[in-house]
N, C-alpha and C positions, 0 to 999 in steps of 0.2 A: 710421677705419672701413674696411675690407676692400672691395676693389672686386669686384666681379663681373663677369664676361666680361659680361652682358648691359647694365651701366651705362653708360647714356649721356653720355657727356662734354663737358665745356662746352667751348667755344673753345680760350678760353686753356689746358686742359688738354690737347685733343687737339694742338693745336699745339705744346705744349713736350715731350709724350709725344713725336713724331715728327720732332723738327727735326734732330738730333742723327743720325737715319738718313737724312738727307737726304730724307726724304718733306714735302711740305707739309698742311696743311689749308686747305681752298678752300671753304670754305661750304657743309660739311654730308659731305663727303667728305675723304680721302687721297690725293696721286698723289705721283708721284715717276717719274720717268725714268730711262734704262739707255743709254747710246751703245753703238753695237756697230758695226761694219765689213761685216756681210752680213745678208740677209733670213734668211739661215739659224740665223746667230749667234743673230739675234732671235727665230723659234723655239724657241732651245737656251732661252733668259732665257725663255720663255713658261711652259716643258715645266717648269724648277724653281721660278717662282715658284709654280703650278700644284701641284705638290709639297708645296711648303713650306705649303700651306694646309691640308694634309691631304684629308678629306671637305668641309672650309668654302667650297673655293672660291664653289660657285654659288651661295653665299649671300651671298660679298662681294668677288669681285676681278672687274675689267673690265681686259681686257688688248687693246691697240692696238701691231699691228706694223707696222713699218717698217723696210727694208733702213739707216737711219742711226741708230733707235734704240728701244725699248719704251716706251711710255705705260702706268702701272700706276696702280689706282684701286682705294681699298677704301674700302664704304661697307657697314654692315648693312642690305641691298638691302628684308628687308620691311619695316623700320620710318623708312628714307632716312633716316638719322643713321648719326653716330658713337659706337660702342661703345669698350669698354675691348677687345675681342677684337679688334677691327681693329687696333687698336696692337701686338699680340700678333703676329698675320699679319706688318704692317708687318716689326718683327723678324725675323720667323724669314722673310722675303724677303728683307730687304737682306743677310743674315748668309746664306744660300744665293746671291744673288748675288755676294757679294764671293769664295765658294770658287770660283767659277766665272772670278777675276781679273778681277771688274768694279765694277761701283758704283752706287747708286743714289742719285739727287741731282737739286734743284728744275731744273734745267737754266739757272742766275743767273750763269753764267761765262761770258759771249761773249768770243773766237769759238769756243769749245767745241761751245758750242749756240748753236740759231738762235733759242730763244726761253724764258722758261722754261715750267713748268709751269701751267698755267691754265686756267678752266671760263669758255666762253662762254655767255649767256644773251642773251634777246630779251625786253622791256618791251614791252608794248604800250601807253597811257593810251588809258584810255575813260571814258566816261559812266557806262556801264550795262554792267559786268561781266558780270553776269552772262547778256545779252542773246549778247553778242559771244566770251564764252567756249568757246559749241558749237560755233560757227563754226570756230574756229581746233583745237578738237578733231578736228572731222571732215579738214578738210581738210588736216591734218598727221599724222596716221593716230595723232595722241599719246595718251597714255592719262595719269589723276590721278596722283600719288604717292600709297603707300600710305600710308591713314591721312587722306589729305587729300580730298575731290572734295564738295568744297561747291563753290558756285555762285560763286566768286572766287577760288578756290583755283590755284595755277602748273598747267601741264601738263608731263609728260615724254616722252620717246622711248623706248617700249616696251623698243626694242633699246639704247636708253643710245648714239646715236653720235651722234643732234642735239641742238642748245641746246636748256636746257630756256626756257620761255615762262612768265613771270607778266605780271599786270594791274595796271596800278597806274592809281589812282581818279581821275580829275579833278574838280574844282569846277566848271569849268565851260569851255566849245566853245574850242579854240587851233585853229581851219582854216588859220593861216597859220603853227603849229610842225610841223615832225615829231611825229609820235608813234607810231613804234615805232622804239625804239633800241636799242644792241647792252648789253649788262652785261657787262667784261672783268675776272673774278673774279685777281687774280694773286697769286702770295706777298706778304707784308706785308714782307719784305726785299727786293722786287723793285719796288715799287710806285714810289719815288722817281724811280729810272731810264727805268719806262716812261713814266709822267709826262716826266719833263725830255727823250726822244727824242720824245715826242707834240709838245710844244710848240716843240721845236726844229725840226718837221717842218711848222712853219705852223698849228697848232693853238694853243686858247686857252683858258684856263682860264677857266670860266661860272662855278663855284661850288663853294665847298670847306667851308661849314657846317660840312657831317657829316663831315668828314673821321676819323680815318682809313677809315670805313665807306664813305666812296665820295667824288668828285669828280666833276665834271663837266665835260668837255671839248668844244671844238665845232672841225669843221675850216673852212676858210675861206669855206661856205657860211652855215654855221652849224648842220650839222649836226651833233647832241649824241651821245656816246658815255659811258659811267660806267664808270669804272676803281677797282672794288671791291676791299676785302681780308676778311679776318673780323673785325677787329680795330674797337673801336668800337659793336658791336651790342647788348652787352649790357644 
């Protein structure tokens, strides 16, 4: 069957549409990174990737500079998925990057990079979602994902530069756990690694169920952190 730029793709598709240009899939989004030697360079990697979207960009590329490297992200912004068109962008970036004598890649090669590619989130557990949900609305200036703003529904940052915020459900009162922790979304090839430097670092592996969909880590207080991948959710 023929795909259509507006087709939304599942995981495993947009992951394997993408891996090969060095971009990842990160739970609902594409990124992929640029090393570059000056803040200017990284201007230059802005101004073509920018290009290469044609009229598309504002519709799907988030671009994050830095004097050591580009953070590039493409999602179809009003419906927060991934399309068959983002994979198309993907492309015709990396293939404008590389004439530019650079590259674009998950950032999995230390000391290359300092880190790779990856989307931070914030958990909250609560009772009563939807009680506590406006709360953290207002007071993070965040706004619904399109498509979503039920009463349990994640938050996001308008401007796309903070974690995004969901809610996840309790049974019943933990006063003496944390409950809001970090979700550290990473490449499904990078996950083993950050794992084994988490653990190596005095951290401990809580719980691994759902793996590959997430694990649960705590540092020597006991506080829990979830180092996510896509893989697993379906």
């Amino acid at each position: 069957m023929e795909t259509s730029a507006e087709t939304v793709l599942t995981r495993q598709e947009a992951s394997d549409a993408v891996g090969e240009l060095g971009w990842r899939y990160l739970l609902g989004a594409l990124r992929t990174s640029v090393a570059v030697a000056s803040l200017t360079r990284a201007a230059e990697v802005a101004a073509v990737a920018v290009a290469a979207c044609g009229g598309d960009g504002d519709q799907h590329l988030f671009v994050d500079l830095r004097p050591t490297h580009v953070t590039l992200t493409l999602q179809t912004l009003p419906r927060a998925t991934v399309t068959a068109h983002d994979v198309t962008l993907a492309a015709r970036i990396s293939t404008a990057v590389s004439d530019m004598g650079l590259r674009t890649g998950p950032g999995i090669e230390p000391p290359a990079s300092p880190r790779s590619v990856q989307i931070l989130e914030f958990a909250v557990d609560a009772m009563d979602i939807a009680a506590v949900r406006p709360f953290w609305r207002a007071v993070l200036g965040y706004v619904a994902e399109p498509g979503a703003d039920g009463p349990q529904d994640p938050l996001v940052d308008p401007l796309g530069q903070g974690p995004a915020l969901w809610f996840q459900q309790m049974d019943h009162p933990r006063p003496q756990r944390n409950r809001i922790h970090f979700d550290v979304c990473v490449p499904h090839d990078e996950v083993a690694h950050r794992i084994e430097a988490t653990l190596a670092a005095g951290g401990r592996l809580v719980y691994e169920a759902e793996a590959p969909a997430f694990r649960v880590l705590a540092d020597p207080e006991g506080n829990e952190v979830c180092v996510t991948t896509w893989q697993g959710r379906d």
